[in-house]
C-alpha positions as CSV (number, residue, x, y, z in Angstrom):
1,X,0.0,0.0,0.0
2,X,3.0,2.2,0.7
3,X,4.0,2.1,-3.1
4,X,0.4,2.9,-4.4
5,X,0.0,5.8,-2.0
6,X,4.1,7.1,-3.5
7,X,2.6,6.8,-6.7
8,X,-0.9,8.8,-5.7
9,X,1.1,11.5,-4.3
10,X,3.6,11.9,-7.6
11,X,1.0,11.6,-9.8
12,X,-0.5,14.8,-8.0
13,X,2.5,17.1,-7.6
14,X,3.4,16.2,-11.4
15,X,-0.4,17.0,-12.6
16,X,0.0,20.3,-10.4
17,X,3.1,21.5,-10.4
18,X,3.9,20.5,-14.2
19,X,1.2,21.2,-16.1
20,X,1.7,25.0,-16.1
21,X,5.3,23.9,-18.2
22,X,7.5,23.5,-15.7
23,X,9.9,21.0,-15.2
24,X,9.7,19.9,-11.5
25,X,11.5,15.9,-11.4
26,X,9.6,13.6,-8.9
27,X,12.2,11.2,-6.9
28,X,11.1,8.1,-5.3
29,X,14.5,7.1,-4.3
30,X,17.7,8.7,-3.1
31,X,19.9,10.1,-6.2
32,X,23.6,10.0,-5.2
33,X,24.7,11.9,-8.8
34,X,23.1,14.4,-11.5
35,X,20.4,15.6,-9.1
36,X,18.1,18.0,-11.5
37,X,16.2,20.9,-9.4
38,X,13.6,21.7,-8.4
39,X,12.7,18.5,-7.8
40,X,11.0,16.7,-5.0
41,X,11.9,13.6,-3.0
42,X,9.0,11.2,-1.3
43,X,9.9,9.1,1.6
44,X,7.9,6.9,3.6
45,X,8.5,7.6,7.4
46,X,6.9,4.9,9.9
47,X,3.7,3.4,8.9
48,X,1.8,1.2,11.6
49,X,-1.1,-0.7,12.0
50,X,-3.8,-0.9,14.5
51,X,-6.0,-4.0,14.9
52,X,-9.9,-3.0,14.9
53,X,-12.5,-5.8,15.2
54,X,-13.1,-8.7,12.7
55,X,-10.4,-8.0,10.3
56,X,-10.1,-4.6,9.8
57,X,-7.1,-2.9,10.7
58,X,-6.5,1.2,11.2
59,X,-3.1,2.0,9.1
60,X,-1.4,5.4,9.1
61,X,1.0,5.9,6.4
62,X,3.3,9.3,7.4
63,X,5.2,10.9,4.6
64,X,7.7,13.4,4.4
65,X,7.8,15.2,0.9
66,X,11.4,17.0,0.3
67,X,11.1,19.9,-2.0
68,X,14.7,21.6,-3.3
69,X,14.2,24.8,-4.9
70,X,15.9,26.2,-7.8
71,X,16.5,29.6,-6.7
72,X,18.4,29.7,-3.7
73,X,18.4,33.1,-3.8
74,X,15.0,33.0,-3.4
75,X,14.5,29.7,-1.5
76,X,12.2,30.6,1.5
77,X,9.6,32.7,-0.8
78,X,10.1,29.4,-3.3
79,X,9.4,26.8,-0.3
80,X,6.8,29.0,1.1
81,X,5.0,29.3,-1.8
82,X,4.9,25.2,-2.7
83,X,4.1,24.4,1.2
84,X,0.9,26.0,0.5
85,X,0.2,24.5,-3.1
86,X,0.8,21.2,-1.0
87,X,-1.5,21.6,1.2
88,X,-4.1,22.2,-1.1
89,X,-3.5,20.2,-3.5
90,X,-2.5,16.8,-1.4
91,X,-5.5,17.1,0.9
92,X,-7.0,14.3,-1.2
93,X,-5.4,12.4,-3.8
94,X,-6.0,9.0,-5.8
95,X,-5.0,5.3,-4.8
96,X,-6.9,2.0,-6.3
97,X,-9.2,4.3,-8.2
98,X,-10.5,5.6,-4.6
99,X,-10.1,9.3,-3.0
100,X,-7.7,8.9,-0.2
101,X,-7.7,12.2,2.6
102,X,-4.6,13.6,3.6
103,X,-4.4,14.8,7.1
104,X,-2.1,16.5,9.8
105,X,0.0,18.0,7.2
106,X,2.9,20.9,8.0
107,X,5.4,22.1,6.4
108,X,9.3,23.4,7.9
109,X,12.4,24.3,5.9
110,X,15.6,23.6,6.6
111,X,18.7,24.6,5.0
112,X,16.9,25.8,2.1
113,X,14.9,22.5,1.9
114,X,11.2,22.6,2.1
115,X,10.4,19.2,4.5
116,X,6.5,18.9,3.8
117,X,4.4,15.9,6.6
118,X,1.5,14.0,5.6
119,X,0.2,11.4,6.7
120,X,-2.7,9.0,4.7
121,X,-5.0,7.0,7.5
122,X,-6.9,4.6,6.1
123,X,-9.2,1.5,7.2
124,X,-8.3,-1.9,5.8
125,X,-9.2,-5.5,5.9
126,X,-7.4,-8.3,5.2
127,X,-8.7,-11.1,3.4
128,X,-9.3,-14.5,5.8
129,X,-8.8,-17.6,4.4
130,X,-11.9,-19.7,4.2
131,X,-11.8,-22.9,6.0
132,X,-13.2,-26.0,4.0
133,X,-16.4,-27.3,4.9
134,X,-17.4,-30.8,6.1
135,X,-18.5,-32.5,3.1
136,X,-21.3,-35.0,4.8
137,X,-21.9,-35.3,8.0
138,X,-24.2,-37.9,9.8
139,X,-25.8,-37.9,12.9
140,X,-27.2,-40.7,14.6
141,X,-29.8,-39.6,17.2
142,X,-31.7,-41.1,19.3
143,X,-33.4,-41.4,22.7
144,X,-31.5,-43.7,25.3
145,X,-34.0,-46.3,27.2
């Protein structure tokens, strides 16, 4: 579920931030060389699971969206500026064909690098195996004299 919800959240920012013909790259996993900006970076942080009845389970997936700007000159007004497209724009985005809410999302940046936190809380249920049935069964009743 982690992946699909990666790939809700890029196809967002790229349908937001590149349609107006700009060329923002969308990282998924850490670049060591020939880093392009601005780009942003998606990393999953901690998800867990909480047991509900039956089998559903509660699962928060947290998220922390880098963002590097291309003018450094400029970098808070830049950082500033997409923190609040963010939180517009990822308040709900698509997973499995199904609207999925964001929630508790801030935004902080740090050494000219816009750190954006969401977190995607969703209800699940795992799939029990079914348990094969007694084909016949006979039953010999009676009343005991």
């Amino acid at each position: 579920m982690v992946n699909k919800i990666i790939t809700g959240i890029s196809q967002k920012i790229d349908e937001v931030f590149n349609s107006v013909n700009e060329d923002y790259t969308i990282y998924t996993e850490n670049v060591e060389q020939d880093l392009k900006e601005p780009c942003f970076f998606i990393f999953s942080l901690k998800p867990d699971s909480t047991k509900l009845v039956g089998n559903r389970y509660k699962r928060n997936y947290s998220f922390d969206i880098h963002y590097l700007p291309k003018d450094l000159g400029n970098a808070n007004n830049e950082c500033n500026e997409v923190a609040e497209k963010l939180m517009d724009e990822l308040e709900y985005i698509t997973v499995d064909g199904s609207l999925v809410r964001g929630t508790e999302m801030s935004g902080e940046t740090v050494d000219n690098v816009l750190h954006f936190f969401i977190n995607f809380n969703m209800i699940v249920r795992k799939d029990i195996p079914k348990e094969d049935s007694m084909e016949n069964v006979k039953v010999n009743s009676g009343v005991k004299r």
